[in-house]
C-alpha positions as CSV (number, residue, x, y, z in Angstrom):
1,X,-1.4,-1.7,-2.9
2,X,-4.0,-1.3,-0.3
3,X,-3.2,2.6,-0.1
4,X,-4.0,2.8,-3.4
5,X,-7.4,0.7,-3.0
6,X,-8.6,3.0,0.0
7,X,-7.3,6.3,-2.5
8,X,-9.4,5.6,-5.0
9,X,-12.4,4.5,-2.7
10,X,-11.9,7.8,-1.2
11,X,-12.0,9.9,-4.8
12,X,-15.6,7.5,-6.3
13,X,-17.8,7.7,-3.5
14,X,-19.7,5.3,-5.7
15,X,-17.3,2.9,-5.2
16,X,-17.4,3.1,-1.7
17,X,-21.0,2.2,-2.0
18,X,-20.8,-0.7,-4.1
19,X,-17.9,-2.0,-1.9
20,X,-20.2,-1.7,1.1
21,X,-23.0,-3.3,-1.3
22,X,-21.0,-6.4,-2.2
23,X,-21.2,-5.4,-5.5
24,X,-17.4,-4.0,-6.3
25,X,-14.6,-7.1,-5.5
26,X,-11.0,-5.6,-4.8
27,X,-8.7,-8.1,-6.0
28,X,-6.2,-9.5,-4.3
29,X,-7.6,-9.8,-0.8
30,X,-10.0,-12.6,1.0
31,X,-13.7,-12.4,1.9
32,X,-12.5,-11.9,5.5
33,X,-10.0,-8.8,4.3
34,X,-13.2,-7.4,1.8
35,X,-15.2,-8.1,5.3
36,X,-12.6,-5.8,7.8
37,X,-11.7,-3.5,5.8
38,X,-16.0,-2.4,5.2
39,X,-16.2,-2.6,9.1
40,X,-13.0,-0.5,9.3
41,X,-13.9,2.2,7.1
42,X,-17.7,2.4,8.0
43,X,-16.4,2.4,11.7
44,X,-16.4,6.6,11.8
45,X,-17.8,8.4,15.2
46,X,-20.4,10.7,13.1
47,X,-22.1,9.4,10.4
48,X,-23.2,12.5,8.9
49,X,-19.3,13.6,8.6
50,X,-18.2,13.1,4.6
51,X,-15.5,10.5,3.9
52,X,-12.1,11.8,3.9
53,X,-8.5,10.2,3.3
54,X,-6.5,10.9,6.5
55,X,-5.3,7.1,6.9
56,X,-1.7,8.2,5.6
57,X,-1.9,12.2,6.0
């Protein structure tokens, strides 16, 4: 389920925004999860660098 959630986050770089933005709920998973997995994923060395799915490559 959550390989799904982050595939789909990485394909709608909208909805990677309105995650970030509080504004798109995942369902299934706590304020705290929502919470850890922003920080995770917004956690990259170089901001400039586009997103990219490499968590299960």
């Amino acid at each position: 389920m959550l390989k799904e959630m982050i595939q789909k986050l990485m394909v709608d770089p909208g909805a990677w925004v309105r995650l970030q933005n509080g504004q798109l709920q995942l369902a299934g998973i706590s304020d705290v999860e929502h919470r850890a997995l922003v920080d995770v994923l917004g956690s990259r060395e170089s901001k400039n660098e586009p997103m990219k799915a490499i968590y299960w490559k």
